[in-house]
C-alpha positions as CSV (number, residue, x, y, z in Angstrom):
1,X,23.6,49.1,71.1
2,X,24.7,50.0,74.4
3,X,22.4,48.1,77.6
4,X,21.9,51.8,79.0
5,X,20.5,52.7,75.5
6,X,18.2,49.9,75.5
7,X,17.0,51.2,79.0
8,X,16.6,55.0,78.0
9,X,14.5,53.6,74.7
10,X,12.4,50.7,77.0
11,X,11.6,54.1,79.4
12,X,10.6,55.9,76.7
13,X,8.5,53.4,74.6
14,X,6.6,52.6,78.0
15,X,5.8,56.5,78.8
16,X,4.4,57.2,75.5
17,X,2.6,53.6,75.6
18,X,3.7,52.2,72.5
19,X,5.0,49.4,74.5
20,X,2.9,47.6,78.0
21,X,5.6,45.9,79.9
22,X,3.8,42.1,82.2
23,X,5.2,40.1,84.1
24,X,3.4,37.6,83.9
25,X,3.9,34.3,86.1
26,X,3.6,30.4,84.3
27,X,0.4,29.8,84.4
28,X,0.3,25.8,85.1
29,X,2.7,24.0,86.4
30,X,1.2,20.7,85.0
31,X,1.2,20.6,81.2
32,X,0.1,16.9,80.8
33,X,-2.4,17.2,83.3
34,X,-3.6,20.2,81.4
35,X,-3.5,18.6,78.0
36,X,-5.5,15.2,79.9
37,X,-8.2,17.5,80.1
38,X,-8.0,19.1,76.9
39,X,-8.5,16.2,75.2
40,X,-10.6,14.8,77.0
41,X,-13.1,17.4,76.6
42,X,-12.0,18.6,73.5
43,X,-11.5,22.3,75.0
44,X,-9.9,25.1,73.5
45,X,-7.2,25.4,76.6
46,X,-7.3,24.5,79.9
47,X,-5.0,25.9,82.9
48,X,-4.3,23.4,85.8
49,X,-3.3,25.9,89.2
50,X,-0.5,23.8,91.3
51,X,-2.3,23.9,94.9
52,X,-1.1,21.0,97.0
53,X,-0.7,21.4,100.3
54,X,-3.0,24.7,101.0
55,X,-6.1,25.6,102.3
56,X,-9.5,25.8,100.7
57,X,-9.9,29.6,101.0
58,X,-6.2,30.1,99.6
59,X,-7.2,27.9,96.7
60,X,-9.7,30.4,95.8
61,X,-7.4,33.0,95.7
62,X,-4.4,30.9,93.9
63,X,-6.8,29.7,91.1
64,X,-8.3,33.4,91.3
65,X,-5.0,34.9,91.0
66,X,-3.8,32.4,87.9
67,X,-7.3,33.4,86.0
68,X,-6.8,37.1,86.4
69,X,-3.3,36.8,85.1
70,X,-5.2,34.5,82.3
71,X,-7.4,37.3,81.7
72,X,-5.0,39.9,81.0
73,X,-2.6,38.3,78.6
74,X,-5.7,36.6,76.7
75,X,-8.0,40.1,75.6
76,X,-7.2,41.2,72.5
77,X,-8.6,45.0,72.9
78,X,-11.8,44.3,70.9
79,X,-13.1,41.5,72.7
80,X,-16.7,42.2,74.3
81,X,-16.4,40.2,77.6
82,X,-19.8,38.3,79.7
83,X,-19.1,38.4,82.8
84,X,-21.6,36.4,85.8
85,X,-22.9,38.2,88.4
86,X,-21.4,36.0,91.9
87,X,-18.6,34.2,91.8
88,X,-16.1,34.1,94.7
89,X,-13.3,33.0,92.6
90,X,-14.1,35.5,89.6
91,X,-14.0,38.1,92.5
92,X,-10.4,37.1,93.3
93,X,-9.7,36.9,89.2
94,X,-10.6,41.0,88.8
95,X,-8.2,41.8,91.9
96,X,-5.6,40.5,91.2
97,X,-5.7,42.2,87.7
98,X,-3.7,45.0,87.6
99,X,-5.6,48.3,85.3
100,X,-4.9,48.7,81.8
101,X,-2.9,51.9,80.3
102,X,-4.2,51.0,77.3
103,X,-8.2,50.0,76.9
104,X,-7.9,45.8,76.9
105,X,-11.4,45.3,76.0
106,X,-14.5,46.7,74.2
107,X,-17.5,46.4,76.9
108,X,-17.7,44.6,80.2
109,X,-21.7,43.2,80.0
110,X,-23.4,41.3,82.8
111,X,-24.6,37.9,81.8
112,X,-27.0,37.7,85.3
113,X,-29.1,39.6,87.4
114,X,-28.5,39.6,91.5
115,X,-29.6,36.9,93.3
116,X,-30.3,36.5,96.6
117,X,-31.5,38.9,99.0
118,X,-31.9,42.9,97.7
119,X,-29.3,44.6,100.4
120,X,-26.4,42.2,98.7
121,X,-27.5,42.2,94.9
122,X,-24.7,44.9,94.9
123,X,-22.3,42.3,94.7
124,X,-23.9,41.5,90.9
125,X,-22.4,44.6,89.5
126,X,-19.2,44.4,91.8
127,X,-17.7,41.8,88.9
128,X,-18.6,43.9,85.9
129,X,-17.5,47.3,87.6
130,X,-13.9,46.0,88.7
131,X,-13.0,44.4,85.3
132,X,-14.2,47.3,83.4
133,X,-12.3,49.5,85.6
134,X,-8.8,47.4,84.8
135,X,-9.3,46.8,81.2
136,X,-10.7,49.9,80.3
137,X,-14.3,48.8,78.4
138,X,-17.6,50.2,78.8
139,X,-19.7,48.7,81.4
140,X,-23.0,47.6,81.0
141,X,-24.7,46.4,83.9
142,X,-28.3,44.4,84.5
143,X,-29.7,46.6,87.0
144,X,-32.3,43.9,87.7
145,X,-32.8,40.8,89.8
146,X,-31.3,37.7,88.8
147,X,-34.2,35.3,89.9
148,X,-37.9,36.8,89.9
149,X,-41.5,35.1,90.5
150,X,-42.6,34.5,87.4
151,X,-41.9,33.7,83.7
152,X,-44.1,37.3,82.7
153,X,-42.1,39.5,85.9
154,X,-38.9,38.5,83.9
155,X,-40.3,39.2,80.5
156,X,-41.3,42.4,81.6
157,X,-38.3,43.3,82.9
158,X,-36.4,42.7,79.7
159,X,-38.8,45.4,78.5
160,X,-37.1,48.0,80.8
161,X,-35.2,50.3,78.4
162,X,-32.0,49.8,80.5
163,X,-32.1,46.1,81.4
164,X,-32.9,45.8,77.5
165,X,-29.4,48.1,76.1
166,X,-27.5,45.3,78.4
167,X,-29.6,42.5,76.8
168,X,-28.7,43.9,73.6
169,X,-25.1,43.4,73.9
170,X,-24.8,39.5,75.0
171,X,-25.0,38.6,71.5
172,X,-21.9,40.3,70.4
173,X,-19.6,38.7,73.0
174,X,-17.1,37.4,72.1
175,X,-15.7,35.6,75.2
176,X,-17.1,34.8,78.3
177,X,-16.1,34.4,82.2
178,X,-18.4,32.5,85.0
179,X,-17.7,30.6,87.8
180,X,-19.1,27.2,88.2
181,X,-21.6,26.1,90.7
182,X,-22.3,23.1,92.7
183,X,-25.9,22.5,94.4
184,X,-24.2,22.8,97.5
185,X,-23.4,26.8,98.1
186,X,-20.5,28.1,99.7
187,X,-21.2,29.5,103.1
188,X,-20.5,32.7,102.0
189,X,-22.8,32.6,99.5
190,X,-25.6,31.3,102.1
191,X,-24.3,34.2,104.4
192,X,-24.9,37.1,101.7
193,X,-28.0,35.2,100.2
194,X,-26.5,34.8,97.2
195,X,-28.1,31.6,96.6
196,X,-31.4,29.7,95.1
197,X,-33.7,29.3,98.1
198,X,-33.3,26.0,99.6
199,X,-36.6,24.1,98.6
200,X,-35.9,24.9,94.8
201,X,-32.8,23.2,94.8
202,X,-34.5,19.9,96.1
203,X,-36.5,20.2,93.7
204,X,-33.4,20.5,90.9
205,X,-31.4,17.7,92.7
206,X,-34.8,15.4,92.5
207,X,-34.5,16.4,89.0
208,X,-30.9,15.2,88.9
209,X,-29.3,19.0,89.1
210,X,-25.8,18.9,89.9
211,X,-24.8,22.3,89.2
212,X,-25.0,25.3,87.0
213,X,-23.6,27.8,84.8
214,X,-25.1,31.5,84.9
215,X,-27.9,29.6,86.5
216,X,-28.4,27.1,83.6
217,X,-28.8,23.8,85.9
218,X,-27.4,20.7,84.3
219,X,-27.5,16.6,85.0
220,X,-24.4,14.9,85.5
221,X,-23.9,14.7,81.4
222,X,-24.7,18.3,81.3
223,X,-27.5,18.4,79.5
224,X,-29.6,21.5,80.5
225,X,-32.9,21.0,83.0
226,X,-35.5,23.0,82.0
227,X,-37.6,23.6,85.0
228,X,-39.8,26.4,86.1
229,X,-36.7,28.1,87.7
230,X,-35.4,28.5,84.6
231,X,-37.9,29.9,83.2
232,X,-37.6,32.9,85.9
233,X,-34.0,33.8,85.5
234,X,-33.1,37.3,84.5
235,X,-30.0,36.4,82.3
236,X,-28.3,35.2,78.9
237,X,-30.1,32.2,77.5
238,X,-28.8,28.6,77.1
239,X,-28.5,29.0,73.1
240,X,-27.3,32.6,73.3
241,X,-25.0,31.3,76.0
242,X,-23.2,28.9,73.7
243,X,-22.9,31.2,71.0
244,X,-20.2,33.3,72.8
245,X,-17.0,32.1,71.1
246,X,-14.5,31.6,74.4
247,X,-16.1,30.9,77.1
248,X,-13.8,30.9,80.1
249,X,-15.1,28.3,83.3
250,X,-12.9,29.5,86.6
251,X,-14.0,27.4,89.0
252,X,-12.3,23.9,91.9
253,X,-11.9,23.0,94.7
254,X,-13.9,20.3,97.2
255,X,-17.6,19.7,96.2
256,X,-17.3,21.5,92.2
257,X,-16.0,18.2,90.3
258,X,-19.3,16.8,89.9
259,X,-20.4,19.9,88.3
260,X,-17.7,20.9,86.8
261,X,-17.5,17.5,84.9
262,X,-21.2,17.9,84.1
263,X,-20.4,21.8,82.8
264,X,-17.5,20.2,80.4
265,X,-19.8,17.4,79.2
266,X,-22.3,20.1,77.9
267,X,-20.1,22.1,76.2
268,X,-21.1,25.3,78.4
269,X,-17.8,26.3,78.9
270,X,-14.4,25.4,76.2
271,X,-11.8,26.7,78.4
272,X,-11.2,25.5,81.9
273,X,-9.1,27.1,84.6
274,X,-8.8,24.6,87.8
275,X,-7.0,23.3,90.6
276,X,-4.6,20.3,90.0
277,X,-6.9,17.9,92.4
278,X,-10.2,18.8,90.5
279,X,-7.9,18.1,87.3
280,X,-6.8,14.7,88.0
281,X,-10.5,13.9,89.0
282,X,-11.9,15.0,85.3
283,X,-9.6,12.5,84.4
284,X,-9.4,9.7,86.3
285,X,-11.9,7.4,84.5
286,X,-11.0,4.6,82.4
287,X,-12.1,4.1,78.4
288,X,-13.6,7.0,76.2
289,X,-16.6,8.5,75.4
290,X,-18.1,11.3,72.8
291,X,-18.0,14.2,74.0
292,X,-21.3,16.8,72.8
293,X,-19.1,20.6,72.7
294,X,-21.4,22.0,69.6
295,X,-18.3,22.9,67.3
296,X,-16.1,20.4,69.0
297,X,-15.6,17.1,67.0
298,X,-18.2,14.3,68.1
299,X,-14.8,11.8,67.9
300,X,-14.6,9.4,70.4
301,X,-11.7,10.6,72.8
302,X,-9.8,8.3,74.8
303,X,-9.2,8.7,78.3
304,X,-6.1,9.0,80.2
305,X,-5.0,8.0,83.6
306,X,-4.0,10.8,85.9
């Protein structure tokens, strides 16, 4: 078969979308780093982002950029994907995904109210609204704040008829994409006010808090505090949480190790999508422990050097 035949018949395929044509770029360029933390964790897949040499703000958007790319060549069509409501490196994940001609995905559901002040909750559907725009899927969105006053403010909330329909869906996801955060926001989270007020998270690091995931604060072996905060969240729970079958944590840089160590520990997340310096950090410790993943093996798993 002639090469010009193969082009006419490529051309022809892609118009009438039996075929989707990627290019898609490797996605780590440090496979025993990336295998270090797999086992280590015992994770389903982990993707270490070569960043030497570049600034914080471009390792957003290069770990961004690898997890959006992730993202795309990982839906299967009939996944139905959790997505957080803030996360600046999520935010870079959606743009740089490119849209869909065919639908990638189910449903796009929030996992998390807005939080922060009420002119920038916006930015909680912003997430939810750009991937189901590129993949295709029905949004649903939790028109509601993320953090409230009370325990019976949030359970009355999850009464609303539409904040309900979205609380309906989390437990038929079946993967799941949230950033990781450190008690220490980023100051463009303290700029928008997307953040826990300041004397709550005293309070959390006085109860030994060292970051969360969808607002589930965890101790440095990741097991989950559960404070009045908690109790006030307008969000997936903890168990329905760890149901979701891939659970996809996209966070590094300076100041997330700590919790994104803690986060592995606990099994919140089973795949990990970092920077090659947060990386070697997982794994820089000497010896072996058990690690507590729910369907992970409770094996002891030794630890290498980086």
């Amino acid at each position: 078969m002639s090469q010009s035949r193969v082009s006419r018949l490529l051309k022809e395929a892609h118009d009438r979308e039996i075929v989707r044509i990627s290019v898609i770029p490797p996605a780590g360029l440090e496979p025993e780093l990336e295998d270090a933390v797999r086992d280590r964790y015992g994770l389903l897949d982990v993707v270490v982002v070569h960043t030497q040499g570049i600034t914080d703000r471009a390792l957003l958007a290069a770990i961004g950029g690898v997890a959006g790319k992730y993202i795309e060549a990982t839906l299967t069509g009939a996944d139905v994907v959790g997505i957080s409501s803030w996360s600046e490196t999520l935010l870079e994940a959606v743009d740089a995904m490119t849209k869909s001609r065919t639908r990638s995905a189910q449903a796009v559901v929030q996992l998390l109210g807005g939080v922060g002040r009420p002119e920038v909750q916006f930015d909680a559907t912003r997430l939810a609204s750009r991937l189901s725009e590129v993949t295709g899927a029905e949004p649903y969105f939790l028109q509601a704040p993320g953090l409230v006053s009370s325990r019976a403010v949030r359970d009355a909330l999850l009464e609303d008829a539409q904040v309900a329909r979205t609380a309906g869906m989390w437990s038929a996801l079946t993967v799941a994409l949230v950033g990781i955060g450190s008690l220490d926001p980023s100051p463009l989270l303290l700029r928008s006010g997307n953040s826990v007020p300041a004397e709550e998270m005293d309070a959390l690091r006085e109860l030994g808090a060292v970051g969360d995931v969808v607002l589930k604060f965890v101790d440095p072996e990741g097991t989950h505090l559960s404070t009045d905060l908690d109790q006030r969240v307008v969000g997936i729970g903890a168990g329905a949480f760890k149901e979701i079958p891939r659970r996809v944590g996209v966070a590094g840089g300076p100041g997330k190790l700590e919790a994104i160590r803690a986060v592995l520990r606990g099994g919140w997340v089973n795949v990990l999508i970092t920077d090659e310096n947060t990386a070697h950090g997982l794994v820089d410790e000497i010896g072996g422990e058990a690690i507590d993943d729910g369907d992970q093996s409770d094996a002891l798993v030794e630890v290498p050097r980086s």
